[in-house]
gemmi code that builds the backbone of each chain (N, CA, C; Angstrom):
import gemmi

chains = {
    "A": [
        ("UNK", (1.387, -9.473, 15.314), (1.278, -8.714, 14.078), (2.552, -8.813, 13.242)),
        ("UNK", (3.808, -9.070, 13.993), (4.576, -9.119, 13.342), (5.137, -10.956, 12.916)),
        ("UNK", (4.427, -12.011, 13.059), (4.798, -12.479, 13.375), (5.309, -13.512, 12.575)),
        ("UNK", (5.553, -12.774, 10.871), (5.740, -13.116, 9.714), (7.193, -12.163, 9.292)),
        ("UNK", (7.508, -11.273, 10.436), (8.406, -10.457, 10.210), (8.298, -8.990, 9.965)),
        ("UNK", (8.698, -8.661, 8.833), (8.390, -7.357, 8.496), (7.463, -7.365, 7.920)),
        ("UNK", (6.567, -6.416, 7.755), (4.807, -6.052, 7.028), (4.849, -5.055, 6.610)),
        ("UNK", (4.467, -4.329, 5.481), (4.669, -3.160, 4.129), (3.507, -2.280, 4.909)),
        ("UNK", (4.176, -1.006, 4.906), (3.671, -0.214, 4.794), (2.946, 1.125, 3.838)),
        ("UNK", (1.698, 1.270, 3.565), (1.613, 2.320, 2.533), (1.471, 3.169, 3.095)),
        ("UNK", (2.539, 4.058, 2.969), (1.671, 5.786, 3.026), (0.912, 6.679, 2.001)),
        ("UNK", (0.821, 7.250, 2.555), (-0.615, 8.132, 1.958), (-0.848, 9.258, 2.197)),
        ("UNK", (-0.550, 10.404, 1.636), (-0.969, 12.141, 1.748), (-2.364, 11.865, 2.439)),
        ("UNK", (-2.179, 12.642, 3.694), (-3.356, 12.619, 4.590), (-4.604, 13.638, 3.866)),
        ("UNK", (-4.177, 14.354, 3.218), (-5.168, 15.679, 2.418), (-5.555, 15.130, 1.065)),
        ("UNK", (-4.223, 14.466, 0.300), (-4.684, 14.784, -0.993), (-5.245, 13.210, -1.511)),
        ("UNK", (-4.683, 12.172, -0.173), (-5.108, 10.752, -0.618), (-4.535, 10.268, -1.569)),
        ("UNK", (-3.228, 10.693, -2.165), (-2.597, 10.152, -2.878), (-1.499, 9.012, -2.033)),
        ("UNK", (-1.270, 7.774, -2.945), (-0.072, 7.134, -2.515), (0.867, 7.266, -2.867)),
        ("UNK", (1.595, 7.436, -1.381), (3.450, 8.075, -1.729), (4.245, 6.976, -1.981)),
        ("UNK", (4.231, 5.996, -1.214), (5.288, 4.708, -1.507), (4.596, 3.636, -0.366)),
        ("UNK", (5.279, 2.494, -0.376), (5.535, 1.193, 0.161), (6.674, 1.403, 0.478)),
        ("UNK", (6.844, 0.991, 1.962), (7.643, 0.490, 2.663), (7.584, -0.634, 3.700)),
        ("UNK", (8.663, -0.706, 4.480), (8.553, -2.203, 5.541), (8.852, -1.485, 6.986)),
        ("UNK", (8.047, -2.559, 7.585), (8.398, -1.848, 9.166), (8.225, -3.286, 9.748)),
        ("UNK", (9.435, -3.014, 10.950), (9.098, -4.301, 12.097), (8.447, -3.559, 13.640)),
        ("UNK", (8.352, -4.156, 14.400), (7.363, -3.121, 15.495), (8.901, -2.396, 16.143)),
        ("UNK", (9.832, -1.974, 16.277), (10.495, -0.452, 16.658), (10.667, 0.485, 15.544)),
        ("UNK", (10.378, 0.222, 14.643), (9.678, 1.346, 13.495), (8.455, 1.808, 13.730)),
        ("UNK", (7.698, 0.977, 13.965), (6.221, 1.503, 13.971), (6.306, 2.057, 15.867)),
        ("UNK", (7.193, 1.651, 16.696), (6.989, 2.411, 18.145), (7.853, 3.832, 17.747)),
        ("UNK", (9.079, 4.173, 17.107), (9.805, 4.829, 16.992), (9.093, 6.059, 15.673)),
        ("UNK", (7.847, 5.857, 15.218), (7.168, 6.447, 14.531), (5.846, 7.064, 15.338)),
        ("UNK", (5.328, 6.204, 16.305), (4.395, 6.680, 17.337), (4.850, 7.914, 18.148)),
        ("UNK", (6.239, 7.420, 18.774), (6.783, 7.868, 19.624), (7.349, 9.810, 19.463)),
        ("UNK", (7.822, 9.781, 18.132), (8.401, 10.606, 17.167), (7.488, 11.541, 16.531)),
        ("UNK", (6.023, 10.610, 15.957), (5.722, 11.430, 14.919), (5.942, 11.528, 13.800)),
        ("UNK", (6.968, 10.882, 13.756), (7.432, 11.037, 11.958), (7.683, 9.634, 11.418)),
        ("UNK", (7.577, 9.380, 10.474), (7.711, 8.157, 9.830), (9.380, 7.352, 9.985)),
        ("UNK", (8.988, 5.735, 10.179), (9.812, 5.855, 10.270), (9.919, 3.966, 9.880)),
        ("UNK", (11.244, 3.605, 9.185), (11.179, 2.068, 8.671), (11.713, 1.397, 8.787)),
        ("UNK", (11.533, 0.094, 8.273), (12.990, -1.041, 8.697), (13.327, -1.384, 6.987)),
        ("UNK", (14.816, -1.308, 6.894), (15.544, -0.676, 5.278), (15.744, -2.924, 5.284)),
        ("UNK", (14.964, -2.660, 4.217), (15.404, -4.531, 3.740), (16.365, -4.542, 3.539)),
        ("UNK", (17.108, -3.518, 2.707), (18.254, -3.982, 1.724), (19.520, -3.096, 3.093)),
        ("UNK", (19.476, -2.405, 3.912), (20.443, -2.014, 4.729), (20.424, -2.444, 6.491)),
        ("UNK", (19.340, -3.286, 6.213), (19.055, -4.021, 7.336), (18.671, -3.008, 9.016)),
        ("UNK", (18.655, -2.060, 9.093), (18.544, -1.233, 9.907), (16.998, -0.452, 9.943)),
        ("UNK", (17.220, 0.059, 10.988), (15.620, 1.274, 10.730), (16.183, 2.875, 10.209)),
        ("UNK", (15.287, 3.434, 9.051), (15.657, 4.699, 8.845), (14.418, 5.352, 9.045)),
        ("UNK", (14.664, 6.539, 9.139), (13.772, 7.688, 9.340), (13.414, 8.223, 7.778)),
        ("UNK", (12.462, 8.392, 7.149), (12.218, 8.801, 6.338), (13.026, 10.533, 6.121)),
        ("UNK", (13.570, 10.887, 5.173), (13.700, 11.730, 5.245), (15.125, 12.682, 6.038)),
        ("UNK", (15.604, 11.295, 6.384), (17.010, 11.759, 7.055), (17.926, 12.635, 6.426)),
        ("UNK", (17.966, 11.874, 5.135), (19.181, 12.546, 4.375), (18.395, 13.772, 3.591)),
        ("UNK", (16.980, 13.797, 3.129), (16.718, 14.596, 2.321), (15.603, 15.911, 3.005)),
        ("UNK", (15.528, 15.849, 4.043), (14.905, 16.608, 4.395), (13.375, 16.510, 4.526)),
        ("UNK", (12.909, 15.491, 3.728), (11.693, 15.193, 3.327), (10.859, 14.184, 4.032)),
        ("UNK", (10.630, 14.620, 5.274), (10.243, 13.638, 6.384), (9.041, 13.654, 6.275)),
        ("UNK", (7.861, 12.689, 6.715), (6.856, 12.826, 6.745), (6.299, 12.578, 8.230)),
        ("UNK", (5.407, 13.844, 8.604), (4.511, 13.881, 9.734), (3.120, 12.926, 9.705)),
        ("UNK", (3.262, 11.837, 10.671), (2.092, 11.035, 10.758), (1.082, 11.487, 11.488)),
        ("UNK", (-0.140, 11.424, 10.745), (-1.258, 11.792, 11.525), (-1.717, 10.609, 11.778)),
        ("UNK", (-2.089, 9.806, 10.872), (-2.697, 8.456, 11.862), (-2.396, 7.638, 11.214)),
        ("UNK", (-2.101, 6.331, 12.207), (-1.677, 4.953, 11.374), (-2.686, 3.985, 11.848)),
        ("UNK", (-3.354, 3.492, 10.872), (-4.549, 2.495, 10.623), (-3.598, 1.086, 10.458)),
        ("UNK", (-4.594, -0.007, 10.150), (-3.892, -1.416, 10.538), (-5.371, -2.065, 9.625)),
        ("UNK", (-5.094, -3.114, 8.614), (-6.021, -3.479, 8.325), (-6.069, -4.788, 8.609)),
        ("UNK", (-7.722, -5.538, 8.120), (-8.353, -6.062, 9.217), (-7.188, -7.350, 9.328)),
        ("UNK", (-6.797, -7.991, 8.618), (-5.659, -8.732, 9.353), (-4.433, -8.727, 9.664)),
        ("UNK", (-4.605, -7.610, 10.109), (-3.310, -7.388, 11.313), (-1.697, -7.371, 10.774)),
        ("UNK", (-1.825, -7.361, 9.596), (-0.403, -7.861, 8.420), (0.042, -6.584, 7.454)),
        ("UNK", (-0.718, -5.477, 7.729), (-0.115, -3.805, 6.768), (-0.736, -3.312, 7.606)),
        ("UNK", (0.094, -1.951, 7.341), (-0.345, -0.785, 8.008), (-0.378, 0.315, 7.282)),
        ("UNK", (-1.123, 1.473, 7.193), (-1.215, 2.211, 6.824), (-0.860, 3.356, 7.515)),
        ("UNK", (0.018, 4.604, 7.192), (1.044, 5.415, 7.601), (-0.093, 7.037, 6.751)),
        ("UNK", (-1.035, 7.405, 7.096), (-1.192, 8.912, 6.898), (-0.668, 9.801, 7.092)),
        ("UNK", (0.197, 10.593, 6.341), (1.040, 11.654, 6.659), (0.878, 13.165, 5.793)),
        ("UNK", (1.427, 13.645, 6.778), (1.871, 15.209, 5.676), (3.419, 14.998, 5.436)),
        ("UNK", (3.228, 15.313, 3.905), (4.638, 14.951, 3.265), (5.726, 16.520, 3.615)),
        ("UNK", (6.527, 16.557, 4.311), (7.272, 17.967, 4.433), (8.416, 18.132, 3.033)),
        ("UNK", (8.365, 18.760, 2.206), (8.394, 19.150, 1.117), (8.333, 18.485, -0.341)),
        ("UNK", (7.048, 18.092, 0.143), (6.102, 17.559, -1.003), (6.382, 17.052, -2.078)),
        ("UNK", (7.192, 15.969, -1.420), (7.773, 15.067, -2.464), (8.291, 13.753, -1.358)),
        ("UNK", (8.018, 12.651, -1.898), (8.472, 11.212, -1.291), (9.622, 10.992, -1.768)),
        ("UNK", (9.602, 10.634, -3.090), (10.155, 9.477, -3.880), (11.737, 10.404, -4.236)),
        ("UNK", (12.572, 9.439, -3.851), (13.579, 9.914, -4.192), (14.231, 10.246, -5.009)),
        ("UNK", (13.555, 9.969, -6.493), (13.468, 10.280, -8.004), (12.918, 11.698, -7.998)),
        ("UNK", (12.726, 12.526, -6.898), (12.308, 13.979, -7.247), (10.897, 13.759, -7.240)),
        ("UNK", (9.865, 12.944, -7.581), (8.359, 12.418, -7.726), (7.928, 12.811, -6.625)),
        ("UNK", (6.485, 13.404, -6.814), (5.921, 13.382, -5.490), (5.521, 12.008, -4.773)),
        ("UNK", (5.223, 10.952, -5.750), (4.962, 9.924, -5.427), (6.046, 8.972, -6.296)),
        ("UNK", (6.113, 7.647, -5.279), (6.942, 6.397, -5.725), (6.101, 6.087, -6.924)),
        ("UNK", (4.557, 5.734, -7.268), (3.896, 5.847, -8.383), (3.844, 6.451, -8.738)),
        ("UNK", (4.924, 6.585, -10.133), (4.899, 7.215, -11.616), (4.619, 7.199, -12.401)),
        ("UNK", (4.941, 5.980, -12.862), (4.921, 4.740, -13.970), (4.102, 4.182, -14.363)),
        ("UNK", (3.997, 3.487, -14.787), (2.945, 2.521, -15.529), (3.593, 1.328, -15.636)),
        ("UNK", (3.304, 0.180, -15.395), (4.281, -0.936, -15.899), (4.917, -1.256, -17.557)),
        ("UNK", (4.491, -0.288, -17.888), (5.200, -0.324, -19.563), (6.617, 0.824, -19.057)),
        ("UNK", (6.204, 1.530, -18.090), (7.525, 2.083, -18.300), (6.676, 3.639, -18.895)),
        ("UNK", (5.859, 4.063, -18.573), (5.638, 5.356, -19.565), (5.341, 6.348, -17.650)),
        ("UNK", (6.213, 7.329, -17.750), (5.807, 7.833, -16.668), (4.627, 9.093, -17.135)),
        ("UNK", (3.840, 9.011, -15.631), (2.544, 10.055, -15.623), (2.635, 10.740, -14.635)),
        ("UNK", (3.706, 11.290, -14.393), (3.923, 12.517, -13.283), (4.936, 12.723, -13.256)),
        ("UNK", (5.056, 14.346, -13.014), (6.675, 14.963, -13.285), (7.228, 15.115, -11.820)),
        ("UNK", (8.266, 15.255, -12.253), (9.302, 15.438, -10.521), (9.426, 16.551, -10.478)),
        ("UNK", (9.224, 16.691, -9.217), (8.996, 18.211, -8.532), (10.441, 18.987, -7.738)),
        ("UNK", (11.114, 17.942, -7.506), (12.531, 18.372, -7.133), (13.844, 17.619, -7.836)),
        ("UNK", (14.894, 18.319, -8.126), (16.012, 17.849, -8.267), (16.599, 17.061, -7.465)),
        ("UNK", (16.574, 15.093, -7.265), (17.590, 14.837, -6.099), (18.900, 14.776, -6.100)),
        ("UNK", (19.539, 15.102, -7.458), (21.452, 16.029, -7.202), (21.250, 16.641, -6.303)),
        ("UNK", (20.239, 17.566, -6.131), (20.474, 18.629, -5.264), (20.234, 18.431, -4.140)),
        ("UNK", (19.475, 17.351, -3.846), (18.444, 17.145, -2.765), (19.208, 15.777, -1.810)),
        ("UNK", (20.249, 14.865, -2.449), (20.537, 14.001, -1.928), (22.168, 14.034, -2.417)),
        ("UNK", (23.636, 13.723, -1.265), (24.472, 13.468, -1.480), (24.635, 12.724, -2.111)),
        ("UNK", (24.110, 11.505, -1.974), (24.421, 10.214, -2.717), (23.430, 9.418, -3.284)),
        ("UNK", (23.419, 8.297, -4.043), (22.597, 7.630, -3.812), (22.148, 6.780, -2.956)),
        ("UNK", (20.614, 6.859, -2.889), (19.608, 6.655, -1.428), (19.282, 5.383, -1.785)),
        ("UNK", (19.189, 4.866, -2.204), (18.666, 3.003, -1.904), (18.135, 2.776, -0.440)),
        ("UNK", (16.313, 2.285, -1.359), (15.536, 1.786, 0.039), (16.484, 0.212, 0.713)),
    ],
    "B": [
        ("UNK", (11.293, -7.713, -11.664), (10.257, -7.630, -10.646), (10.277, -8.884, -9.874)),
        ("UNK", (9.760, -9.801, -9.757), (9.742, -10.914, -8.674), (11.085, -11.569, -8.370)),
        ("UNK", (11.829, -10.841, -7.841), (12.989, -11.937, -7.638), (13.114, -12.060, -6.807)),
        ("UNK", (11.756, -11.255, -5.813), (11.842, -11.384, -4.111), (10.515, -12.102, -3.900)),
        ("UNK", (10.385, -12.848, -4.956), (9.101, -13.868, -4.763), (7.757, -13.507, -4.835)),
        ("UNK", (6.767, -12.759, -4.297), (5.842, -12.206, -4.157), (5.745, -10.251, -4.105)),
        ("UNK", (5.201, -9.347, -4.877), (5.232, -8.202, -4.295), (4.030, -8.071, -3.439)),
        ("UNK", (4.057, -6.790, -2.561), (2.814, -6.472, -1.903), (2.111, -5.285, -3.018)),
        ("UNK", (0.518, -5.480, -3.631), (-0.244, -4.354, -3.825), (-1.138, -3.770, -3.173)),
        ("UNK", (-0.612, -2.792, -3.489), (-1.784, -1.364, -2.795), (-2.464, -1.438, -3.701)),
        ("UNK", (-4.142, -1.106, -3.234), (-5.452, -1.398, -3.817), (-6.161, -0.080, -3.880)),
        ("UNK", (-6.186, 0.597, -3.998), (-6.766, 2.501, -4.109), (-8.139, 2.405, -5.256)),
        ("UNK", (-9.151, 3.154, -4.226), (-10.288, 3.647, -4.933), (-9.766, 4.242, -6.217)),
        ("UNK", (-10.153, 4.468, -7.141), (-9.624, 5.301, -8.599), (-10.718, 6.572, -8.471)),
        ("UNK", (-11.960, 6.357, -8.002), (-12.386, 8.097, -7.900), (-12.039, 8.708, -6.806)),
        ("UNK", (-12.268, 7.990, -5.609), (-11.946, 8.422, -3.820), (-10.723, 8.884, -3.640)),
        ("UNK", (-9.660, 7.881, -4.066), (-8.241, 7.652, -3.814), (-8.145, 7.039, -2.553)),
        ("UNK", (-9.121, 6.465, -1.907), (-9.005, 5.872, -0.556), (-8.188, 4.221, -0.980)),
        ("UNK", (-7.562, 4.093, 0.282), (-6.797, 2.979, 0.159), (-7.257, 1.839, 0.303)),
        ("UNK", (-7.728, 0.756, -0.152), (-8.864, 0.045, -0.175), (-8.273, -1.146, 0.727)),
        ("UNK", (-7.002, -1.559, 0.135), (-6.739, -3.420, 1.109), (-5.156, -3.273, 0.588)),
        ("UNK", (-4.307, -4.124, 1.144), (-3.000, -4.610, 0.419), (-2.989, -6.218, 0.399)),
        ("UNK", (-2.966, -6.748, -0.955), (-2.851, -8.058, -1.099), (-0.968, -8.359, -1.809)),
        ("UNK", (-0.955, -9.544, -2.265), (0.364, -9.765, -2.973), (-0.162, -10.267, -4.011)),
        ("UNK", (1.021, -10.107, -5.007), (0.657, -10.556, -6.082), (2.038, -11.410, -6.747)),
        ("UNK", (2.105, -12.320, -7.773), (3.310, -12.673, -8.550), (2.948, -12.344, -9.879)),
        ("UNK", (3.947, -12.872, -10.915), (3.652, -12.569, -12.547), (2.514, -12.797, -12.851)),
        ("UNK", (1.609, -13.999, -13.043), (0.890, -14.612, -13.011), (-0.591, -13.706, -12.624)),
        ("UNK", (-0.452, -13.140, -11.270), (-1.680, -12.649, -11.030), (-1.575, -11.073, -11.447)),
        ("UNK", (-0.659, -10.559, -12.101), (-0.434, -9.375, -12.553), (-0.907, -9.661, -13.886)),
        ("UNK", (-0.446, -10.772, -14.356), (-0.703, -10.878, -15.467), (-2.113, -11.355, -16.361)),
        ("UNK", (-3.116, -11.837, -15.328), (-4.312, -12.564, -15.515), (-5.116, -10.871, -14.924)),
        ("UNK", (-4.504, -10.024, -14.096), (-5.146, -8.935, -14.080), (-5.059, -7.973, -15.509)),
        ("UNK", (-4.055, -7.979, -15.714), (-4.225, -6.937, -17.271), (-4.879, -7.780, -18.440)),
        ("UNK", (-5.157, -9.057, -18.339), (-5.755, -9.450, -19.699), (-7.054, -9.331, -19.314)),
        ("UNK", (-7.753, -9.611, -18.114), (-9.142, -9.924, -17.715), (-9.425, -8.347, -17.464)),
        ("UNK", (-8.425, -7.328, -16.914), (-9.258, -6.390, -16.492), (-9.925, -6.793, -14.636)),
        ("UNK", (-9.555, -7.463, -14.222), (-10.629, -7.444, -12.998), (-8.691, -7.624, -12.049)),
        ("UNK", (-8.809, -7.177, -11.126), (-8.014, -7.601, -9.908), (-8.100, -8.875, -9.550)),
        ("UNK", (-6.686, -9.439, -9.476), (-5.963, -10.931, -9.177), (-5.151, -10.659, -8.109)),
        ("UNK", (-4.599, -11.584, -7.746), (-3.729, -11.723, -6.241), (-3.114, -13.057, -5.999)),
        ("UNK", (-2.072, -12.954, -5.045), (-1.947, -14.595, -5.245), (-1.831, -14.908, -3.707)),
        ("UNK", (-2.515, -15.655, -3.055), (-2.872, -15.610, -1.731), (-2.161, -16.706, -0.978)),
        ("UNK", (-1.234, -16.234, 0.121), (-0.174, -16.386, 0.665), (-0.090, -17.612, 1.776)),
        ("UNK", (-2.029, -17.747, 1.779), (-2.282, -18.800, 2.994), (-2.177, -20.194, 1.972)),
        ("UNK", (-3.286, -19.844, 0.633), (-4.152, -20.741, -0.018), (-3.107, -20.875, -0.700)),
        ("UNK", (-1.541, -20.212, -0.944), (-0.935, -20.645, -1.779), (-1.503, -20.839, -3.254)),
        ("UNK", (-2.277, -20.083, -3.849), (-2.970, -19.338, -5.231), (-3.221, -18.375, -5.478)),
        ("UNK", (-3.410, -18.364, -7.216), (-4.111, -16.937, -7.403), (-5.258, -17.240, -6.941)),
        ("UNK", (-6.037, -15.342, -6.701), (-7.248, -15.731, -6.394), (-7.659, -14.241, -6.808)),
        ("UNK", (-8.951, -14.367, -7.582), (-9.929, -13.179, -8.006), (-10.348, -12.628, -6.947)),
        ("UNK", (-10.155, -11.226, -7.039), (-11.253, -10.550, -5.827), (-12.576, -10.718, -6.194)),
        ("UNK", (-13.248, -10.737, -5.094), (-14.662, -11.051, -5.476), (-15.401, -12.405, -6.178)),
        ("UNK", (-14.178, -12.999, -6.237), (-14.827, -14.020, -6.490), (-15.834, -14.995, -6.100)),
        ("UNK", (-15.888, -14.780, -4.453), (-16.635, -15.669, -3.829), (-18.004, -14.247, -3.300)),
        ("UNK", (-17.597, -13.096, -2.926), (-18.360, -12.325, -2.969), (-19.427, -11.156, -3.636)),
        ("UNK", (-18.919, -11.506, -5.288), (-19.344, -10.318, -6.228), (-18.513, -9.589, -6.510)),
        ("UNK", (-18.029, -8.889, -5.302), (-17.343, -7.171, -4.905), (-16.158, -7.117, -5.933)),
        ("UNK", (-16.055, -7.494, -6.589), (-14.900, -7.584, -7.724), (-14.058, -6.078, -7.985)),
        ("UNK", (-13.295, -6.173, -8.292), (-12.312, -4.631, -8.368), (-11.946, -4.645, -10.135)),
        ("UNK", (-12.548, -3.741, -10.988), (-12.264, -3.691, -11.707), (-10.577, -2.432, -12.029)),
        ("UNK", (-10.508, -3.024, -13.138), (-8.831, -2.246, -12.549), (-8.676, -1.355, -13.811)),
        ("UNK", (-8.043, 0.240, -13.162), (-8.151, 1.335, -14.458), (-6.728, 1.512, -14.715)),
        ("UNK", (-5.913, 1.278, -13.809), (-4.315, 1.476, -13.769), (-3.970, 0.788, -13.239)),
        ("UNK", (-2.341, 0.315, -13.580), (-1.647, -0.678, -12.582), (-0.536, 0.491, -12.363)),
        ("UNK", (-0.082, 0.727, -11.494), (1.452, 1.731, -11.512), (2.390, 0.932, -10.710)),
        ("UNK", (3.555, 0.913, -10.695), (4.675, 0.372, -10.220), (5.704, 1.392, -9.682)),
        ("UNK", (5.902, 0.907, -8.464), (6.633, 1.903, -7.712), (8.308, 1.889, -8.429)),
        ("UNK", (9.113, 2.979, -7.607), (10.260, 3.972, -8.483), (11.232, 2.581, -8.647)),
        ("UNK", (11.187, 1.750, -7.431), (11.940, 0.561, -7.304), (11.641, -0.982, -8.036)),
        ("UNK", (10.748, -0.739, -8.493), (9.888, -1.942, -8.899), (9.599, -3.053, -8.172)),
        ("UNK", (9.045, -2.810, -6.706), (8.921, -4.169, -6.023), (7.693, -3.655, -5.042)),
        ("UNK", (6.853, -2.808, -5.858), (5.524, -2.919, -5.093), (4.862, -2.370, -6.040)),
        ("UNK", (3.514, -2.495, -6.157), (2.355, -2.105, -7.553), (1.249, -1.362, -6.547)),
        ("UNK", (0.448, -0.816, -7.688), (-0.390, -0.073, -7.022), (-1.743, -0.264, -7.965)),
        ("UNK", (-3.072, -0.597, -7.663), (-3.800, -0.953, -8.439), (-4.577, 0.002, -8.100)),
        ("UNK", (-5.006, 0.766, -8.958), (-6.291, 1.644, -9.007), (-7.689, 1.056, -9.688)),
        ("UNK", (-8.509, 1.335, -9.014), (-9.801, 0.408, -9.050), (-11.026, 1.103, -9.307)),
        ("UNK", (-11.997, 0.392, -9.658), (-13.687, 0.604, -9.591), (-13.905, -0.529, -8.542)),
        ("UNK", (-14.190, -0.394, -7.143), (-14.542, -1.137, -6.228), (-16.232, -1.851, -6.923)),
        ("UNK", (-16.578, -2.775, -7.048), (-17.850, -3.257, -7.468), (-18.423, -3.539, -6.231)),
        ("UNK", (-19.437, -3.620, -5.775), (-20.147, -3.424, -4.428), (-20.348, -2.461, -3.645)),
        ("UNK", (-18.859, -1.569, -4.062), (-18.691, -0.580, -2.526), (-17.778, -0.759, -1.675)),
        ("UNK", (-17.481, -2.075, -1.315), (-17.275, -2.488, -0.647), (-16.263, -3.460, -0.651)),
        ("UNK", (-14.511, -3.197, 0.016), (-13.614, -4.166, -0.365), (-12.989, -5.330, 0.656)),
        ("UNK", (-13.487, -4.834, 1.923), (-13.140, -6.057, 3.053), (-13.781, -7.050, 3.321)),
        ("UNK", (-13.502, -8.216, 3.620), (-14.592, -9.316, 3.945), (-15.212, -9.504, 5.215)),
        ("UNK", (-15.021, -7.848, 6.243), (-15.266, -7.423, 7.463), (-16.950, -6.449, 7.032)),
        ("UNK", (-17.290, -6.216, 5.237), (-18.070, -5.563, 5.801), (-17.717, -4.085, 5.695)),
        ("UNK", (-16.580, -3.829, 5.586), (-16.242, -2.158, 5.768), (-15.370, -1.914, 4.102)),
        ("UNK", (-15.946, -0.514, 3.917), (-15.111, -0.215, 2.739), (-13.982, -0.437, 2.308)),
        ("UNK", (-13.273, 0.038, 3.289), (-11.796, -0.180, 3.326), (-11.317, -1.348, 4.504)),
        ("UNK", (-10.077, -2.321, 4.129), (-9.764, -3.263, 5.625), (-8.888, -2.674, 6.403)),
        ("UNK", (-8.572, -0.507, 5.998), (-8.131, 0.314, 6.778), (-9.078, 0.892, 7.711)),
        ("UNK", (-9.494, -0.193, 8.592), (-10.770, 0.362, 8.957), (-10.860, 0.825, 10.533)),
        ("UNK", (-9.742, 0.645, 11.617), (-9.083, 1.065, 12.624), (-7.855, 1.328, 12.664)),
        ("UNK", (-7.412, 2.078, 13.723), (-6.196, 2.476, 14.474), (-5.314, 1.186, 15.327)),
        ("UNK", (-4.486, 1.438, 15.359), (-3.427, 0.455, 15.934), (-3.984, 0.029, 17.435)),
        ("UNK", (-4.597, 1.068, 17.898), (-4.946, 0.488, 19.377), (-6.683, -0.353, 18.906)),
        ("UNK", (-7.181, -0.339, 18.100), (-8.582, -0.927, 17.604), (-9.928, -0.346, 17.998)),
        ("UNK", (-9.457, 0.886, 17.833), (-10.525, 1.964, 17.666), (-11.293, 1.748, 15.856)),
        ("UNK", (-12.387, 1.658, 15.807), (-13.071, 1.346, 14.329), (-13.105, 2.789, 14.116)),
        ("UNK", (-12.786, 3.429, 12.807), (-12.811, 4.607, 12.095), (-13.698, 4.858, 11.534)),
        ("UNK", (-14.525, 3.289, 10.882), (-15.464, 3.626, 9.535), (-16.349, 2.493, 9.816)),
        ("UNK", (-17.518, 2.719, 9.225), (-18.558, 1.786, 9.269), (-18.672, 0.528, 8.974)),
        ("UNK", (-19.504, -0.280, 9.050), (-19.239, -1.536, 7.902), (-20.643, -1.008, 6.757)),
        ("UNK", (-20.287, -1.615, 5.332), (-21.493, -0.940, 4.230), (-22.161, -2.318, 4.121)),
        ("UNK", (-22.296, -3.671, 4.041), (-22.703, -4.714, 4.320), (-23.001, -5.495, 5.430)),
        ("UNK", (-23.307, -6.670, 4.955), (-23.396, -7.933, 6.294), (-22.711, -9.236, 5.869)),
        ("UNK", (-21.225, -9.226, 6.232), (-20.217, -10.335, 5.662), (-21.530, -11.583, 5.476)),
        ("UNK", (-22.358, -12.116, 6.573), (-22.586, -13.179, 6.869), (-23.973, -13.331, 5.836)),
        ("UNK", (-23.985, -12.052, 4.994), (-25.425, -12.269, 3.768), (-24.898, -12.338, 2.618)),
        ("UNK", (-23.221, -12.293, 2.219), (-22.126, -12.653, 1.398), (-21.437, -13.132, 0.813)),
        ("UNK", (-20.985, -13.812, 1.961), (-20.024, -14.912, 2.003), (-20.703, -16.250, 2.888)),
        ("UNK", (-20.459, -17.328, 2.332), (-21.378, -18.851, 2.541), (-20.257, -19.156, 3.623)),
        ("UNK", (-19.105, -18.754, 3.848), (-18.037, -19.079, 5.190), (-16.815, -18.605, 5.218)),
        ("UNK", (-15.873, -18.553, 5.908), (-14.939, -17.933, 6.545), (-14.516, -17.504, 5.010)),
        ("UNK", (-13.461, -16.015, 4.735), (-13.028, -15.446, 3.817), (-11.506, -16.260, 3.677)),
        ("UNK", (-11.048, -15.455, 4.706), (-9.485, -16.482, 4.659), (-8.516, -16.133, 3.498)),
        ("UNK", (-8.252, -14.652, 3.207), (-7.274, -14.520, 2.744), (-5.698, -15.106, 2.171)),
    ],
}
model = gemmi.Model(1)
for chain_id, residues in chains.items():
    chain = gemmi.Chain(chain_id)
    for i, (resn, *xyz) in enumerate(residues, 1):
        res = gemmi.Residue()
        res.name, res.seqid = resn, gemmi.SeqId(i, " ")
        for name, pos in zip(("N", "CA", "C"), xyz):
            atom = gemmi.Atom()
            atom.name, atom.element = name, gemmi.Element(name[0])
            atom.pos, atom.b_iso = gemmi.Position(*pos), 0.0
            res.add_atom(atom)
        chain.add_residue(res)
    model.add_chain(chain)
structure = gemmi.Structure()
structure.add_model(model)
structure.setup_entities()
């Protein structure tokens, strides 16, 4: 399954069926997310695995992770713990529109919410 | 946007919000999707774009494109045409669990569909 490397993950509000973001996982993300319960990824740009939610509090509880039919994404169902993903304050990484016109407001401040900047 | 070559899209019902498939896409098939209106992709085996549904009907007409906070994954919201978006037969190609437990039905019969192998 992995055998292209890393494979994107979408999560997804287990209730409301909305999509929270894309991310990447290699298989000790996806065991270290089984294992745990909580989401958890492999950072392209920091080369390591992070835990969703480390720095911000905003971890997400997996209820079930699906795999579609060729074996190359996975899907990550979760409850978002304070109902917000995106580190822009958004409940979701989809905001936008590709023109650039956003269609959803941010629900938290991340000054407040994050020391620094978070880069996936 | 592409400077990492290909993005991955998330494919979402637009009334359900169910997560339908993740394909990739480049400029090109983003871009033959907003003029046509129907979902494009650019397929990673066949090395092309390629229409959904093209060989099957099931075509995805497309109501939104959104782009995640980072810009390196899209999200296509859809009118599934058929019902039906896997070439397995099942609504979604989120259609088991990691250990290959089936979740959901199949709504077709690939083999009254498709004239031979799908092949993403």
């Amino acid at each position: 399954m992995y055998d292209r490397g890393l494979i994107p993950v979408v999560v997804q509000d287990f209730q409301t069926e909305e999509v929270l973001m894309v991310a990447y996982a290699n298989e000790e993300a996806v065991q270290l997310t089984r294992t745990t319960g909580f989401a958890h990824f492999f950072s392209r740009s920091r080369k390591k695995i992070w835990k969703k939610g480390e720095e911000s509090g905003h971890v997400q509880r997996v209820v079930h992770i699906l795999v579609d039919c060729d074996g190359d994404s996975l899907l990550y169902q979760v409850e978002q713990v304070g109902g917000a993903a995106c580190h822009t304050g958004h409940r979701s990484c989809f905001y936008r529109t590709l023109d650039g016109e956003e269609i959803a407001p941010t629900v938290f401040d991340p000054a407040k919410v994050y020391r620094k900047d978070h880069g996936y």
